[in-house]
TORPA-4810 file (N, C-alpha, C, O; in nm, 3 decimals):
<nodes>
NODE_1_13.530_13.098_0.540_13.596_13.214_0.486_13.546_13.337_0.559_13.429_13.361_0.588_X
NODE_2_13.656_13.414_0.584_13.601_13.517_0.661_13.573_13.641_0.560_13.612_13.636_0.443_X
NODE_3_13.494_13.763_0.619_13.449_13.869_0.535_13.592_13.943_0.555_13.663_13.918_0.652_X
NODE_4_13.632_14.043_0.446_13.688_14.139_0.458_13.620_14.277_0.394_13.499_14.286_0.370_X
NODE_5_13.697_14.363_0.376_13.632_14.517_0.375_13.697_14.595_0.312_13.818_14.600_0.331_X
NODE_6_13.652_14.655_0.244_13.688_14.779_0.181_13.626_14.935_0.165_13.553_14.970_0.257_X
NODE_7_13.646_15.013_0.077_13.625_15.093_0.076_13.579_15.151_-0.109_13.620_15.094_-0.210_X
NODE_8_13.535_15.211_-0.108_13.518_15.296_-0.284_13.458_15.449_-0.243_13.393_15.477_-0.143_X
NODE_9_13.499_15.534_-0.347_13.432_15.678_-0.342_13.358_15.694_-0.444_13.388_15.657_-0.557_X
NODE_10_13.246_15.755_-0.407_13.139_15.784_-0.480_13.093_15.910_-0.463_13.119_15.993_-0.377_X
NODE_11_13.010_15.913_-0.572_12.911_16.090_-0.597_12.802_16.017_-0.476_12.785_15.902_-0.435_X
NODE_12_12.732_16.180_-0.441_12.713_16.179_-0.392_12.540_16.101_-0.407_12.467_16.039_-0.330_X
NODE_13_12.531_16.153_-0.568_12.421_16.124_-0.643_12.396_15.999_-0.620_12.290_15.965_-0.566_X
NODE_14_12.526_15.881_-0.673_12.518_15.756_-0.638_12.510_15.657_-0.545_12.478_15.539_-0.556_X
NODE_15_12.559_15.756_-0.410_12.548_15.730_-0.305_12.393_15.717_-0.222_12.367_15.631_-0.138_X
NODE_16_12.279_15.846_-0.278_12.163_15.841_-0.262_12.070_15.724_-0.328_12.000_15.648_-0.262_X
NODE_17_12.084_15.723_-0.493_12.040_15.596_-0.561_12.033_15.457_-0.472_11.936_15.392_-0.436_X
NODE_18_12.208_15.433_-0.444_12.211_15.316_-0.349_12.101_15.310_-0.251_12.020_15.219_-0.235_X
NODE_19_12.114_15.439_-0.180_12.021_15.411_-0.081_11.879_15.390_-0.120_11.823_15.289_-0.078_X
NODE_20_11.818_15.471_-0.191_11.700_15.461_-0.248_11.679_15.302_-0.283_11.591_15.244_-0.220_X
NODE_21_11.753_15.228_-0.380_11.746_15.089_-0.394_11.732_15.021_-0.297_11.626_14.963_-0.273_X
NODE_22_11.838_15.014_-0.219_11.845_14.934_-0.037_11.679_14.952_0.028_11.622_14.853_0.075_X
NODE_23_11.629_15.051_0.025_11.529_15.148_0.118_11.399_15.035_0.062_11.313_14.976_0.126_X
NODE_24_11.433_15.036_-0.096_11.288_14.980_-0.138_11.272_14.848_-0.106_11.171_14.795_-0.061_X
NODE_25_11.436_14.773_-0.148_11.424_14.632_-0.154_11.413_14.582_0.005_11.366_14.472_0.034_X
NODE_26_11.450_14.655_0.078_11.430_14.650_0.217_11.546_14.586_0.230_11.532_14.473_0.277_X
NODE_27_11.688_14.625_0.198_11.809_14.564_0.241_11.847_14.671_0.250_11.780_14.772_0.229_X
NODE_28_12.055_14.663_0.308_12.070_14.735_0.372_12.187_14.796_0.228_12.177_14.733_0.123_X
NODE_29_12.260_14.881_0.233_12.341_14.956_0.138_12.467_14.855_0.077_12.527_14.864_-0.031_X
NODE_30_12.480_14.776_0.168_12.634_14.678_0.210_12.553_14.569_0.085_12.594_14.552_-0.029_X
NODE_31_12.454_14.518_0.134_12.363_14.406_0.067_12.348_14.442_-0.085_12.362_14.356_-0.171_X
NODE_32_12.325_14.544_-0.106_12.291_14.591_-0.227_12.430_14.623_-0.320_12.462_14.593_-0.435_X
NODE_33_12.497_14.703_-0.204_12.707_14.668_-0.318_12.713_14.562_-0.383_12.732_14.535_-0.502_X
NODE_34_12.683_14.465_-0.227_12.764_14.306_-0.291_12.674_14.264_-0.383_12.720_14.193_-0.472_X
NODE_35_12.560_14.289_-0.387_12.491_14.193_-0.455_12.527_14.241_-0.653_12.543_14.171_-0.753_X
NODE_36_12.527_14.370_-0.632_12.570_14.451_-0.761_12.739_14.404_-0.823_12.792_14.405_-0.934_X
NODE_37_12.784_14.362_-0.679_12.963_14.350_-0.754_12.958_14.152_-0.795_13.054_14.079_-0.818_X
NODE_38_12.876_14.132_-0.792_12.828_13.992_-0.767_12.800_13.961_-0.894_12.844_13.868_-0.961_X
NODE_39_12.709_14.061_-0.928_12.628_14.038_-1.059_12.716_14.125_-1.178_12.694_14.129_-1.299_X
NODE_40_12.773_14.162_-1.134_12.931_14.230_-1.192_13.006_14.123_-1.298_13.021_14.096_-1.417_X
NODE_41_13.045_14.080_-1.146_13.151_13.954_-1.191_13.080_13.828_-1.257_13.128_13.781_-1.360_X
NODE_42_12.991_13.785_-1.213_12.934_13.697_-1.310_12.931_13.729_-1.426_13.019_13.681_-1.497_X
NODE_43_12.824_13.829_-1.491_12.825_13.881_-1.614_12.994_13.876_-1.641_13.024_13.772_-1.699_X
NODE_44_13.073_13.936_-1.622_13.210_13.933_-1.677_13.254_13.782_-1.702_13.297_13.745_-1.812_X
NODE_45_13.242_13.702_-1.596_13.291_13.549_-1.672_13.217_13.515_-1.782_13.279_13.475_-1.881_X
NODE_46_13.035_13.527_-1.787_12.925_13.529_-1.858_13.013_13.546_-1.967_13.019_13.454_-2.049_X
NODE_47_13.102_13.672_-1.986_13.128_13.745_-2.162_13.254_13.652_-2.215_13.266_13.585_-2.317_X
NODE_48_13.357_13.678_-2.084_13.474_13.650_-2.164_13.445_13.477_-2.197_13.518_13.429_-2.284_X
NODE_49_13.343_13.385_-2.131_13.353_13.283_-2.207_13.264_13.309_-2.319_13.265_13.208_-2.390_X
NODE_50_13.198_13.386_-2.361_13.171_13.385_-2.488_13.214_13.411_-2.562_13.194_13.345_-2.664_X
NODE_51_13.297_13.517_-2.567_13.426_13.569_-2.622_13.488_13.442_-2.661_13.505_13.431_-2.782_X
NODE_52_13.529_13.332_-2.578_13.629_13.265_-2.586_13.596_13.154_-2.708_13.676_13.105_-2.788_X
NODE_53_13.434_13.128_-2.691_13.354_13.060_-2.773_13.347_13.090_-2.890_13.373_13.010_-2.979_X
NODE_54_13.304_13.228_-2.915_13.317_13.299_-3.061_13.456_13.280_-3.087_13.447_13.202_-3.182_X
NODE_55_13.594_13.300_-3.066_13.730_13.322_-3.111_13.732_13.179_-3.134_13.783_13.152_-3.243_X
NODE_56_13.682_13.052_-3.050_13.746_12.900_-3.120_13.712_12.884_-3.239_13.775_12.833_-3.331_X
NODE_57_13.538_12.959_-3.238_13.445_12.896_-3.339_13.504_12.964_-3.502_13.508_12.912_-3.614_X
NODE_58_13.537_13.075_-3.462_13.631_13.175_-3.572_13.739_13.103_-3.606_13.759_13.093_-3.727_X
NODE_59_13.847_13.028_-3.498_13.926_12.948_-3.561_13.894_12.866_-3.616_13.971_12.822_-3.702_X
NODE_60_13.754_12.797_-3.593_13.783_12.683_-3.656_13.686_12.678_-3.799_13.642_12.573_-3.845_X
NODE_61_13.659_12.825_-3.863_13.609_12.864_-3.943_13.470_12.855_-3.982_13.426_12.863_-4.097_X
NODE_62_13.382_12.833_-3.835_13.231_12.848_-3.829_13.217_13.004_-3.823_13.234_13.085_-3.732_X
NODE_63_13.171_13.016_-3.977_13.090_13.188_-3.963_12.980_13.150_-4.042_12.955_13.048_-4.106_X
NODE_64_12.882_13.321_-4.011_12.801_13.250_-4.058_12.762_13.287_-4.228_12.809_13.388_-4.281_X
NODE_65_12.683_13.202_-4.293_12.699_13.229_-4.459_12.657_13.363_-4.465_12.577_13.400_-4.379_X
NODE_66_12.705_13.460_-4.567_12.591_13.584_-4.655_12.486_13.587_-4.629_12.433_13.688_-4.581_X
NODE_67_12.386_13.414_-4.665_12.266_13.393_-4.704_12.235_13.445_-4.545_12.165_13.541_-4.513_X
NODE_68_12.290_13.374_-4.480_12.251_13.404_-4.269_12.240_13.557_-4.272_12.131_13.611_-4.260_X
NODE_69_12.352_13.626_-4.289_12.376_13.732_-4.221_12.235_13.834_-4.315_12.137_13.894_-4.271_X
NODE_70_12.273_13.818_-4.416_12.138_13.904_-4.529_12.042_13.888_-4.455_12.001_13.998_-4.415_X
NODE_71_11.956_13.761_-4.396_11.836_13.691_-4.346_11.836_13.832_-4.226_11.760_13.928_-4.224_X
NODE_72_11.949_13.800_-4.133_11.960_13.836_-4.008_11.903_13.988_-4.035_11.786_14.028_-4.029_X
NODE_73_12.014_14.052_-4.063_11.992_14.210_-4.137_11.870_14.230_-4.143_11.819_14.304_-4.059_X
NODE_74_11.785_14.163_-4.252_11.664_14.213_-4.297_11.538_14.185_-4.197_11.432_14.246_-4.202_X
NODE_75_11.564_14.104_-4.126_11.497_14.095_-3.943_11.505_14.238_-3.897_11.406_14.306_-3.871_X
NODE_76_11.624_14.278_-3.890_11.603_14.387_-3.809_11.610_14.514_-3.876_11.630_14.614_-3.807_X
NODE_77_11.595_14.525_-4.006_11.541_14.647_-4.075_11.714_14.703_-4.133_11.722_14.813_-4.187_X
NODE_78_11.861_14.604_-4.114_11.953_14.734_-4.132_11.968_14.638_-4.307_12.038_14.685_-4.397_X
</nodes>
């Protein structure tokens, strides 16, 4: 597969960050896009199959009891 190319506009702010990141990790600006649009898209399949997981589990009427959710709640103080 061959590479292709594009383009995006950015601040200028963000444009420095990049570099600053690239500079430290000792890669180059290009390395550091892809690796960010990479970890992009993963995370995004990451959700929507969970998404997809929660909506079966909802159909198929796994929630969780009061007794759960009360438990849960009071873990975290709400």
């Amino acid at each position: 597969m061959g590479t292709l190319s594009t383009s995006f506009r950015t601040s200028p702010e963000t444009l420095s960050s990049l570099d600053i990141i690239a500079k430290d990790l000792g890669r180059s600006r290009n390395w550091v896009l892809n690796k960010a649009v990479q970890d992009f898209l993963e995370h995004q399949a990451w959700f929507k199959q969970q998404v997809q997981e929660g909506i079966k589990a909802a159909d198929n009427g796994e929630f969780a009891t009061e007794e759960e959710m009360t438990k849960l709640f009071s873990k975290f103080g709400a």
